[in-house]
C-alpha positions in Angstrom: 104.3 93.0 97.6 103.0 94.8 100.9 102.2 91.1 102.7 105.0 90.4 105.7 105.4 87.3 104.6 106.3 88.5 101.1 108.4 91.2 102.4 110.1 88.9 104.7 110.9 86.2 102.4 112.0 88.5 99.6 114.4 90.3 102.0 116.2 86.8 103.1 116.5 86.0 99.5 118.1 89.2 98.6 120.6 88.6 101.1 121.6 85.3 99.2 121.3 86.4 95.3 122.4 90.3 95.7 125.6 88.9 97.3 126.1 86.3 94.6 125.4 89.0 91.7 127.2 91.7 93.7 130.4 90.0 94.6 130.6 88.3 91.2 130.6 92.0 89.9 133.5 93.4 92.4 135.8 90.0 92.1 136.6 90.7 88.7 138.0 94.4 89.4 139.9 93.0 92.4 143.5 94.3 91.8 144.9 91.1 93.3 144.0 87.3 92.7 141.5 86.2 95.3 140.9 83.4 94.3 141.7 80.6 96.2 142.9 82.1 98.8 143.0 81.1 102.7 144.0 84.2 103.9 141.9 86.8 101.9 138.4 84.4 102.4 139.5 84.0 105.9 139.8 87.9 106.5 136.7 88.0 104.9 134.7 85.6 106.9 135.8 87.4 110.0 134.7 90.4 108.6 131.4 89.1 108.1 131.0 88.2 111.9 132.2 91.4 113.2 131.4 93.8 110.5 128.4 92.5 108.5 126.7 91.2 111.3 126.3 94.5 113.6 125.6 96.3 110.6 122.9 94.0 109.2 121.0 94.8 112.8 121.5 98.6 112.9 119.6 98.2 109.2 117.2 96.5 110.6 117.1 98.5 113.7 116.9 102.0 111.7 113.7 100.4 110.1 112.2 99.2 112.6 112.4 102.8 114.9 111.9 105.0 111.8 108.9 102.8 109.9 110.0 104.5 106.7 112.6 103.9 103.6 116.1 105.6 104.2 115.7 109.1 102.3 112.4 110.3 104.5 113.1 108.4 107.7 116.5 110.6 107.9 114.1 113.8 108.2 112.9 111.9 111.5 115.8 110.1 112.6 117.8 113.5 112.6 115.1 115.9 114.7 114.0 112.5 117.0 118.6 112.3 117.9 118.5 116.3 117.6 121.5 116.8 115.1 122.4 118.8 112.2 119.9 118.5 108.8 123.8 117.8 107.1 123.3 114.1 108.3 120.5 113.8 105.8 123.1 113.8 102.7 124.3 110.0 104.4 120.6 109.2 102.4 121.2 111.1 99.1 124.8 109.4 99.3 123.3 106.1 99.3 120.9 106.8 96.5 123.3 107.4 94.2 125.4 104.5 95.3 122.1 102.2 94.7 121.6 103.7 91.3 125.2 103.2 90.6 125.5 99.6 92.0 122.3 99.7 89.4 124.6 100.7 86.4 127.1 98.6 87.6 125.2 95.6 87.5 123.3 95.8 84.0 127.4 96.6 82.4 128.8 93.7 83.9 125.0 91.4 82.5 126.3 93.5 78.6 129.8 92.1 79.5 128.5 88.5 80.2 126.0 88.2 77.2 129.2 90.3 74.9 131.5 87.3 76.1 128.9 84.4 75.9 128.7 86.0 71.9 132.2 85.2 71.8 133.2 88.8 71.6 132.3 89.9 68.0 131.3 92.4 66.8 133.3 95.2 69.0 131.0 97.5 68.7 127.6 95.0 69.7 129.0 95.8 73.5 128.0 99.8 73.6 124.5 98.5 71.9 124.4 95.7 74.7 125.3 98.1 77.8 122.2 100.8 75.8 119.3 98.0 75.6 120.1 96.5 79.0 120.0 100.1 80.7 116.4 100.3 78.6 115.9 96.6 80.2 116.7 97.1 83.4 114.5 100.7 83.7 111.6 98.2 82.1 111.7 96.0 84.3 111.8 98.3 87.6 108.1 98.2 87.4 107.5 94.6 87.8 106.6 93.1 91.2 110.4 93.0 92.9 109.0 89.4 94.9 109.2 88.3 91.1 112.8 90.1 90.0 114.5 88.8 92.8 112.8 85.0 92.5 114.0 84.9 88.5 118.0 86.5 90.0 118.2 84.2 92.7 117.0 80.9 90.4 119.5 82.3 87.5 122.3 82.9 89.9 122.4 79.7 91.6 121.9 77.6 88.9 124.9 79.7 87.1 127.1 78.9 90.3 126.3 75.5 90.3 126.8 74.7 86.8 130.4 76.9 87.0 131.2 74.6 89.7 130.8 71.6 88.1 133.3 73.0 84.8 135.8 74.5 87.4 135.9 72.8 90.7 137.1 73.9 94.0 140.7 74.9 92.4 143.8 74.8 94.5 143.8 76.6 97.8 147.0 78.2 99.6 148.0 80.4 102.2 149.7 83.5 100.6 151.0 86.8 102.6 148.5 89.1 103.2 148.2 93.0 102.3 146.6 96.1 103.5 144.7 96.2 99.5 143.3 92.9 100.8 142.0 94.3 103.6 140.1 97.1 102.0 138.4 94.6 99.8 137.4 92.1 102.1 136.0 94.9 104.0 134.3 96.0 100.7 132.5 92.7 99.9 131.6 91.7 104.1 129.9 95.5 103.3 129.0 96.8 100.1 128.5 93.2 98.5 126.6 91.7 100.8 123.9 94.5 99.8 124.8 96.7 103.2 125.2 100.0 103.2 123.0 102.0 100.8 119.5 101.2 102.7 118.0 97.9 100.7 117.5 95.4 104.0 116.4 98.9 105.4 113.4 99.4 102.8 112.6 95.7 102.8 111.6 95.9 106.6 111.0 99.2 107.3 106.4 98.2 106.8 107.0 95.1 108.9 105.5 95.1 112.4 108.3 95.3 115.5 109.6 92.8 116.5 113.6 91.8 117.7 116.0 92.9 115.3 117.6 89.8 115.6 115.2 87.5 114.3 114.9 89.8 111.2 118.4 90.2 110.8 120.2 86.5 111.6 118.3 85.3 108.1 119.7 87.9 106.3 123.2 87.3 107.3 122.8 83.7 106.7 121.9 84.4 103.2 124.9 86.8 102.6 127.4 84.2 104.4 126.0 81.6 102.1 126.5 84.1 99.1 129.6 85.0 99.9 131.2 81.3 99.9 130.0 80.4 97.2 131.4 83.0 95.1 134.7 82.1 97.0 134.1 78.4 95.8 133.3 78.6 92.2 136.0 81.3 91.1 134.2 83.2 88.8 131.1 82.4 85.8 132.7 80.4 82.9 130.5 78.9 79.9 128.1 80.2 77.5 125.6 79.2 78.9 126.7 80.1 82.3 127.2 83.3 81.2 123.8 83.8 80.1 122.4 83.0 83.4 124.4 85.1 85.1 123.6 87.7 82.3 119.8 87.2 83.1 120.4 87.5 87.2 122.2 90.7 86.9 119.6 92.3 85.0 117.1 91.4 87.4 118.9 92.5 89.9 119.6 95.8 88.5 116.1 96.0 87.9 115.2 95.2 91.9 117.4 97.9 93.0 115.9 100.2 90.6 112.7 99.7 91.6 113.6 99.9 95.2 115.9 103.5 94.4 112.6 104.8 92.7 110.5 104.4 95.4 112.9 105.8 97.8 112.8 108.9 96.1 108.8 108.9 95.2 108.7 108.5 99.1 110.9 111.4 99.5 109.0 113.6 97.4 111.1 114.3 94.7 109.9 115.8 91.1 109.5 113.2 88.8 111.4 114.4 86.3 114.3 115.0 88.6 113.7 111.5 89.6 114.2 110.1 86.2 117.1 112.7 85.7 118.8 111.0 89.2 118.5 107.2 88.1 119.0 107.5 84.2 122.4 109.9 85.1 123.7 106.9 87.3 122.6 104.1 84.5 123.8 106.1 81.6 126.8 106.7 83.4 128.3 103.6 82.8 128.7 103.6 79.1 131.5 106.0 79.5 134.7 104.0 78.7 136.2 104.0 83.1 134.3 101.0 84.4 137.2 100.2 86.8 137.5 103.6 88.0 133.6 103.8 88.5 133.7 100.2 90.2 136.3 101.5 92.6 134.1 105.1 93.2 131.1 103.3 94.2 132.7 101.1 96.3 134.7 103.8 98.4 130.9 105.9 98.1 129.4 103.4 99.7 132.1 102.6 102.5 132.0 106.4 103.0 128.0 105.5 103.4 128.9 102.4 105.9 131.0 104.9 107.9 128.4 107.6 108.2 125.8 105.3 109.3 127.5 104.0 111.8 128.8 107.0 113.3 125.6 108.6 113.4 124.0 105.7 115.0 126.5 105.1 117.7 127.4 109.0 118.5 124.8 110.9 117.5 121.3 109.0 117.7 120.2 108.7 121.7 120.9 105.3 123.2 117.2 104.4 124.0 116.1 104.3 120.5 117.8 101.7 119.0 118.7 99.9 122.3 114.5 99.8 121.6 114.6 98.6 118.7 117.1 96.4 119.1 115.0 94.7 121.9 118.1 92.3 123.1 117.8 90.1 125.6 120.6 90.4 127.3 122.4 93.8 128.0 126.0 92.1 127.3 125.1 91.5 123.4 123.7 95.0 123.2 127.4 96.5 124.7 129.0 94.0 122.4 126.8 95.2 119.5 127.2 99.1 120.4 131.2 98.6 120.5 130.9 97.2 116.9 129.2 100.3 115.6 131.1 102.5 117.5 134.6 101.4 117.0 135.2 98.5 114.7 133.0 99.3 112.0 134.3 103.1 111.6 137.8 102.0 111.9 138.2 99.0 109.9 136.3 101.0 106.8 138.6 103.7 107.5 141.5 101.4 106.9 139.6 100.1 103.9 139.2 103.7 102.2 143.3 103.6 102.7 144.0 100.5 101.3 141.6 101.3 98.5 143.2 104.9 97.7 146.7 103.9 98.4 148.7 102.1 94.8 149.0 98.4 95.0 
């Protein structure tokens, strides 16, 4: 897993299947039909270009100046831009978004297989949700190059096969509301796999080079992610269902993996370590899924918002103008007004449409 070719490869694919599993996850909880939709996927698209975009290259910038996964390069980051040690929780924040995205993920694979069973018995769902959390710790300690390979064939194959049962459906403009808002925000962010430091640890051994040639694949993948889960509408058919099943739980497992070696390279007690993942897994089995759905998101906007701020206020403008390495000065100003503005207000508008009753 330490070749750059493997790391590189893996870290495009994850843009591509962790938005697929991810956004098939939020859709669902979505206090509003999105689906076919002109306006919301249209919001969302432009979300993508002027939020996802700048923040999929300050990820890959943050790796590339601190060499290191999110937890210990905010030790660095914070003495080299000579601000408070407070700025380091941004990394414990994201942990425990990770671990919940983790949780998230291996309830909504027990929901899949519990419907592909045809519901019965009522009870086989709290053993489900208990042997996938045991699955999905498991399988945290195989090779990720080979979790994210088996989500990413399960995934697409489930979205191609739900395509063919459900089609492309029947697309209309409808009036548009500030809830929509917060959750296109949410899935140009948080579903696309932004936020909580994954693209960050992927890159973060790689040798330097421009940001953008790191980052551009990336986005693709998520922008290809993303419209498909806006085409197919949701997973439908057993076996469907059990696809998508399988893909979550790898995924889970591949953000497991990646949480535990965060806090290995932090240098966190292993028991504590155990403590901090199985806490977030075990979490879910509590009867509140929609409430927990709706936490992590807002957690990791809160996350999005941090990062941002601290890189466009508080980190010196040489470092990641370095890292950065544009060509011309004009993207960089472009790219710094993104970070600087946009990003912190439209998540701030998010976090109000989210709190705010429909």
């Amino acid at each position: 897993m330490n070749s750059p070719v493997i790391l590189r490869a893996s870290s495009i694919l994850a843009g591509l299947t962790m938005t697929l599993l991810l956004a098939g996850w939020i859709v669902p909880f979505i206090q509003f039909s999105s689906a076919s939709q002109f306006d919301f996927w249209s919001v969302w698209l432009l979300c993508m270009v002027i939020l996802a975009l700048p923040f999929s290259l300050l990820e890959i910038a943050l790796a590339k100046r601190s060499k290191a996964t999110p937890l210990p390069a905010l030790m660095v980051l914070t003495r080299e831009a000579d601000t408070k040690p407070a700025w380091r929780i941004t990394g414990w924040i994201a942990a425990a978004v990770m671990v919940l995205l983790s949780g998230g993920l291996l309830y909504q694979s027990a929901s899949m297989l519990f419907e592909g069973m045809g519901h019965s018995p009522d009870e086989m769902m709290g053993y489900l949700s208990i042997g996938l959390i045991v699955a999905g710790v498991v399988l945290s300690f195989v090779p990720r190059a080979v979790l994210i390979i088996v989500a990413s064939i399960a995934v697409i194959i489930a979205s191609i096969l739900s395509f063919m049962q459900m089609g492309v459906g029947n697309w209309q403009w409808t009036a548009f509301s500030l809830k929509e808002w917060a959750w296109a925000v949410s899935l140009a962010l948080i579903a696309t796999g932004l936020g909580y430091g994954m693209y960050w640890q992927l890159n973060a051994s790689q040798p330097v080079e421009k940001a953008s040639k790191t980052a551009l694949p990336i986005w693709a993948g998520q922008l290809l992610g993303g419209v498909m889960i806006a085409v197919i509408q949701g997973f439908h058919g057993t076996q469907t269902l059990w696809l998508y099943a399988i893909a979550l739980l790898a995924g889970a497992g591949f953000l497991i993996s990646l949480l535990r070696e965060q806090l290995h390279a932090r240098g966190l007690n292993i028991a504590l370590q155990w403590l901090f993942v199985l806490a977030g897994l075990l979490l879910w089995l509590v009867p509140m899924q929609p409430v927990l759905t709706t936490l992590t998101v807002i957690l990791a906007l809160v996350v999005c918002l941090l990062y941002a701020i601290f890189s466009g206020w508080m980190m010196k403008i040489s470092h990641l103008r370095k890292a950065l390495n544009f060509e011309q000065e004009g993207v960089y100003n472009l790219w710094r007004i993104a970070v600087r503005v946009l990003i912190p207000l439209a998540i701030i508008v998010a976090l109000i449409g989210l709190v705010l009753p429909a």
